[in-house]
C-alpha positions in Angstrom: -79.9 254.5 44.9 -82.5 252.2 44.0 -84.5 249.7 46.4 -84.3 246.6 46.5 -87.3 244.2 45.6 -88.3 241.7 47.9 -88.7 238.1 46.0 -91.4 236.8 45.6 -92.5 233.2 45.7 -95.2 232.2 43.1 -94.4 228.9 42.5 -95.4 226.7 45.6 -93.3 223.8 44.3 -90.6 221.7 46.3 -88.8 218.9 45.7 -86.0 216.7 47.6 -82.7 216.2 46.6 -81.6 212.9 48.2 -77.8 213.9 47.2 -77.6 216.8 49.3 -80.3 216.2 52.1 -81.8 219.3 51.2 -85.2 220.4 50.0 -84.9 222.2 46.6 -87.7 225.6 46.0 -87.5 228.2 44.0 -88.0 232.4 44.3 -88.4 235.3 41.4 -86.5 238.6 41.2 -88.9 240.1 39.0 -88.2 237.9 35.6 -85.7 235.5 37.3 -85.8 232.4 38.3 -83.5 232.2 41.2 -83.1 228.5 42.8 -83.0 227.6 46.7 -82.0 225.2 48.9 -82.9 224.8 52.4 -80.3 221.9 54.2 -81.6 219.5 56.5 -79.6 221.1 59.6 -82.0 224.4 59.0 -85.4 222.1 58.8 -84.1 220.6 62.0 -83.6 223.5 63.6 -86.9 225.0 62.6 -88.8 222.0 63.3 -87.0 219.9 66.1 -89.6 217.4 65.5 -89.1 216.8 61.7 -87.4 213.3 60.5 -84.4 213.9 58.6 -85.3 211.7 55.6 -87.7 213.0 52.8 -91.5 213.3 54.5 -90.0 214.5 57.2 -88.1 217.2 55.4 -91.0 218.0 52.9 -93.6 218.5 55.3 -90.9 220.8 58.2 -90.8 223.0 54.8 -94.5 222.8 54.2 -94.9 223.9 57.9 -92.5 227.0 58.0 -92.3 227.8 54.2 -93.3 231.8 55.2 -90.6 231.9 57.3 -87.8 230.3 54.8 -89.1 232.6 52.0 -88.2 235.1 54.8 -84.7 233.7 55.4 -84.4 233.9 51.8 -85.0 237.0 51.3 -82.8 238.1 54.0 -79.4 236.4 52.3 -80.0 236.8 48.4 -77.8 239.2 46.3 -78.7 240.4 42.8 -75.0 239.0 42.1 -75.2 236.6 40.0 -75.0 233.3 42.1 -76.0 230.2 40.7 -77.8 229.1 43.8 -78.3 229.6 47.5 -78.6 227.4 50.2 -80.0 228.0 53.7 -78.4 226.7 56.5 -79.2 226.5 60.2 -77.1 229.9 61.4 -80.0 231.6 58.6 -83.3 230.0 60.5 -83.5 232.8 63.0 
């Protein structure tokens, strides 16, 4: 059996997506680009303080971006998904 690699998160970009009140980033299993999202419900929780509209959901993932790339971690599968999302029930 072979172990698992943790992701890794080189690229410190983020963007908002307006459509799904989400904050978009991005993690790499090994070669792979492997795309995130992080729902407003989870910045929320994670920062009770944060403004649900874009500034307030950049900078809540800004703040605790060390402990989403945790979450993330946590709930990605090397089966072939074409995204993830976080949600609140993962920002423990």
């Amino acid at each position: 059996m072979t172990a698992r690699n943790a992701l890794t998160f080189p690229n410190q970009s983020r963007s908002y997506d307006a459509r799904g009140s989400r904050v978009r980033f991005w993690a790499y299993d090994e070669a792979l680009e492997i795309p995130f999202f992080v729902d407003a419900s989870a910045l929320c929780r994670i920062d009770p303080k944060a403004t649900g509209d874009e500034v307030g959901l950049l900078n809540a993932f800004d703040l605790y971006r060390e402990q989403i790339c945790k979450a993330a971690n946590r709930i990605y599968s090397r089966r072939s998904r074409g995204s993830y999302t976080l949600t609140a029930a993962d920002m423990q």
